[in-house]
C-alpha positions in Angstrom: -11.0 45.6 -63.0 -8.3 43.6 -61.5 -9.0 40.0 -60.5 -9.8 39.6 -56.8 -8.8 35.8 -56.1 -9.5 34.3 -52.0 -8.0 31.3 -51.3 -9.5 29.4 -48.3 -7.2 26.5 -46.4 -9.1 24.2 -44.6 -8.7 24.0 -41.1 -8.3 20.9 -39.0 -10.9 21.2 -36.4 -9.9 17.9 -34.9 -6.7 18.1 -34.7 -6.9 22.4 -32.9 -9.6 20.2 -30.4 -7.4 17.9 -29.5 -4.5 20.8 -29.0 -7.0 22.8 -27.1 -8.0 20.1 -24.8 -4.2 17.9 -24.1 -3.5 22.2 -22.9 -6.2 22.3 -20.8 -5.3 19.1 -19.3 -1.9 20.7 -19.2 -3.1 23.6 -16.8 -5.1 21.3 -14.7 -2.0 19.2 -14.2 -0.2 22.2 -13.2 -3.0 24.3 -10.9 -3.0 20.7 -9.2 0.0 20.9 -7.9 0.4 23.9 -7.3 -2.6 23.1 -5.3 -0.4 20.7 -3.4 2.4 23.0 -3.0 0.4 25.7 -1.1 -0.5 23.0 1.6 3.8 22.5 1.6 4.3 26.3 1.9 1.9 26.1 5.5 3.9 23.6 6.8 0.3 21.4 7.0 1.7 18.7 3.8 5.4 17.1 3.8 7.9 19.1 1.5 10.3 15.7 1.0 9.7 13.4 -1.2 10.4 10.5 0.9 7.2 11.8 3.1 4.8 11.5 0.3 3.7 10.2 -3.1 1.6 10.7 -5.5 -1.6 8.4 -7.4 -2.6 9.0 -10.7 -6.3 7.3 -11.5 -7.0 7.1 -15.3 -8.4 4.7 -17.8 -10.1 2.8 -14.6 -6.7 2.3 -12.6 -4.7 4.0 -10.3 -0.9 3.6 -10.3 2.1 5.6 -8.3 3.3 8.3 -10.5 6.0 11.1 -10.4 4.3 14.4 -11.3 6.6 15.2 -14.3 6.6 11.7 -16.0 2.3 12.5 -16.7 1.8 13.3 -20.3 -1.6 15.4 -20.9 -1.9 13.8 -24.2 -2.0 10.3 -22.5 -5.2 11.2 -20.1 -8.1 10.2 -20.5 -11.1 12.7 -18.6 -12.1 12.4 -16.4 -8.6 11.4 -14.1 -7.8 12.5 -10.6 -4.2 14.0 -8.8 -3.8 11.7 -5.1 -0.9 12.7 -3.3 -0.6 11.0 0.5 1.2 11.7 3.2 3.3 8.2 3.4 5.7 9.8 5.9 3.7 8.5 9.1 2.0 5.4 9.2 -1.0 4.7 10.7 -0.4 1.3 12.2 -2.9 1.1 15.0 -5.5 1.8 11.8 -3.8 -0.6 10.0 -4.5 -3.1 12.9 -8.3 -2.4 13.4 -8.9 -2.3 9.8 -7.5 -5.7 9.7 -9.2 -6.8 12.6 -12.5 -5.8 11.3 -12.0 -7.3 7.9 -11.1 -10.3 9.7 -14.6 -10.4 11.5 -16.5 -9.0 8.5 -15.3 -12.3 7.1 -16.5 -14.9 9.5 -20.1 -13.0 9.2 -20.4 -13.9 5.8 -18.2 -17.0 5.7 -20.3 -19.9 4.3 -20.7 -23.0 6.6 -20.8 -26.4 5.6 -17.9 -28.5 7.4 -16.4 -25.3 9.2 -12.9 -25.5 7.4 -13.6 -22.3 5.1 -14.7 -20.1 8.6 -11.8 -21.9 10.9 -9.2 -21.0 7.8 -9.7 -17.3 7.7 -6.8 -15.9 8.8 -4.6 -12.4 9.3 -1.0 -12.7 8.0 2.3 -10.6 8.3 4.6 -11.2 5.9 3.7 -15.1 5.2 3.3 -15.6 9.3 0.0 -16.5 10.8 -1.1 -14.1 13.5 -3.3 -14.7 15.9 -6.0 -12.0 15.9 -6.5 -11.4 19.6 -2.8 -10.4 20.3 -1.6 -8.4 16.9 -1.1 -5.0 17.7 0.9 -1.8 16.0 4.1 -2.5 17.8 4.4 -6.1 16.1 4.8 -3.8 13.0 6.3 -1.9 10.4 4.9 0.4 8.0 6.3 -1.8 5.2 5.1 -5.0 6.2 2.5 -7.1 3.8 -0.3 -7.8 5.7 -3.6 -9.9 4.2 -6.4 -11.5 5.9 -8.7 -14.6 3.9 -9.3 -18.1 3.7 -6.7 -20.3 2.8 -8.8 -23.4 1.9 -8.1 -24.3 -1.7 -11.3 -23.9 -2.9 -12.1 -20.6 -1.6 -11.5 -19.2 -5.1 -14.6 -21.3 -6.1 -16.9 -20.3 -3.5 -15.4 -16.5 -4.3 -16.5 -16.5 -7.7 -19.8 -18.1 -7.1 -19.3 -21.5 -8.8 -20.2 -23.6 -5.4 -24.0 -22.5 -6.0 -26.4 -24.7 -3.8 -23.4 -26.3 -2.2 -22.1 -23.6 0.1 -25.2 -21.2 -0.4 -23.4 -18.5 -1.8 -26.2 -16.9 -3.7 -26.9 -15.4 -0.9 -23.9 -13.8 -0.4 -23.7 -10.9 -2.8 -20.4 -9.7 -5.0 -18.5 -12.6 -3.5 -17.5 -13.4 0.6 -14.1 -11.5 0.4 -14.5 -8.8 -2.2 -17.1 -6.8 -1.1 -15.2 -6.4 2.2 -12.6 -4.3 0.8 -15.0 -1.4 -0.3 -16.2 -1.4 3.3 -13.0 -1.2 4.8 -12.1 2.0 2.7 -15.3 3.3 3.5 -14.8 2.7 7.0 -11.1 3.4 7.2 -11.1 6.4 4.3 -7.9 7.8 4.4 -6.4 5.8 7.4 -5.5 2.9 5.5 -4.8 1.1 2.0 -7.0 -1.6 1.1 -7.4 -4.3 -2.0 -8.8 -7.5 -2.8 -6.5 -9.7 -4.6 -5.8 -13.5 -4.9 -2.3 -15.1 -3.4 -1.0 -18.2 -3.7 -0.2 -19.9 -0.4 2.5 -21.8 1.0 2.5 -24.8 3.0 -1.6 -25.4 2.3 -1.2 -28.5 0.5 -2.4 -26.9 -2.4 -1.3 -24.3 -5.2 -4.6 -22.6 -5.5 -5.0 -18.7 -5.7 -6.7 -17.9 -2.7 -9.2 -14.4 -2.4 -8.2 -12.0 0.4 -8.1 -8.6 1.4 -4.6 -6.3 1.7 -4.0 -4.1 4.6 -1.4 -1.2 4.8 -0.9 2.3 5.8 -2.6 4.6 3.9 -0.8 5.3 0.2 1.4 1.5 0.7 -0.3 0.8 -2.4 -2.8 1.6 -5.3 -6.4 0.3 -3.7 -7.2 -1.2 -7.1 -9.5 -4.3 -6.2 -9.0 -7.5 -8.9 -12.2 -8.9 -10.3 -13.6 -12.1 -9.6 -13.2 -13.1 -13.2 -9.8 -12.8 -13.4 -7.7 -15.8 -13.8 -4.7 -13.8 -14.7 -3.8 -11.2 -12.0 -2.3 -14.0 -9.9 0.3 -12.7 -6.8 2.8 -15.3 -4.8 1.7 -14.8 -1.8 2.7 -15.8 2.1 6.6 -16.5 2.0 
């Protein structure tokens, strides 16, 4: 009887799980847009790409993206496809979301001497504004727009080290951070909104101060930084 030899290979599971999935992500990324595209072909989503862009959240972040720079192999599940419609501001929602964060602010504003509450402030580009008399026509869709405290310890109070001083353990998250998340909740889709820290000019002082960042909706990624972050610094009012 002739000898019957069966040679088995072995199979990398890992690396046909890995295929199976970075193609799967593959097809998502593609049924996604053309998702998108059948909103273009009734007329009811911008078809140039000045009118719109598109926000990629993975890993935790979101950042502006174009749709053929994403790698499937470099996603992380579970991630989300954003594209806005940047081509027509919003700019009276702009203004009442800045106007509400501004009194959202003096509602939780510790009180001690009055300086932090009499400091809070909406700006345009560097510029002061007073509250009662900033409207959309004062502005253009690309115009950087916060609203916080300029007092140079604000960050302090922010982050909670002012404890028994300002009474800020009764103020949950932070004064300014939490405000953010209710403005997107408020304003969801209307407007962009983030809590950062900026560095002001003509204070007296060079600390980073905690505010909140208005635009039209898809200005920016909404990506709030943390309160224990001494890094993500931005120059702010020029």
């Amino acid at each position: 009887m002739p000898q019957l030899t069966v040679k088995m290979t072995a199979v990398n599971y890992t690396r046909v799980a890995i295929q199976t999935i970075n193609e799967a992500k593959a097809n998502s990324l593609l049924m996604a847009k053309d998702y998108m595209q059948s909103f273009q072909r009734k007329g009811e989503f911008p078809t140039d790409p000045k009118d719109y862009q598109l926000l990629l959240r993975n890993r935790g972040s979101e950042t502006r993206r174009r749709f053929d720079t994403i790698q499937p192999q470099y996603l992380i599940l579970p991630f989300s496809l954003k594209w806005q419609n940047t081509g027509t501001a919003n700019m009276d929602a702009v203004v009442e979301a800045s106007k509400y964060a501004l009194h959202q602010m003096e509602k939780r504003s510790p009180y001690r001497s009055g300086k932090y509450l009499d400091s809070l402030t909406i700006y345009v580009n560097g510029v002061a504004q007073h509250s009662g008399y900033l409207n959309a026509d004062m502005l253009d869709a690309g115009d950087e727009i916060i609203i916080g405290p300029n007092v140079k310890y604000a960050s302090t109070i922010e982050r909670g080290f002012a404890k028994g001083y300002y009474e800020t353990e009764t103020i949950s998250g932070g004064v300014i951070r939490p405000i953010a998340k209710m403005v997107r909740a408020k304003f969801s889709g209307k407007v962009a909104c983030r809590f950062i820290y900026v560095v002001f000019k003509g204070t007296g002082h060079k600390m980073a101060c905690p505010v909140i960042q208005i635009g039209p909706a898809g200005s920016f990624a909404q990506n709030d930084t943390t309160n224990t972050s001494t890094k993500k610094r931005r120059r702010g009012a020029r």
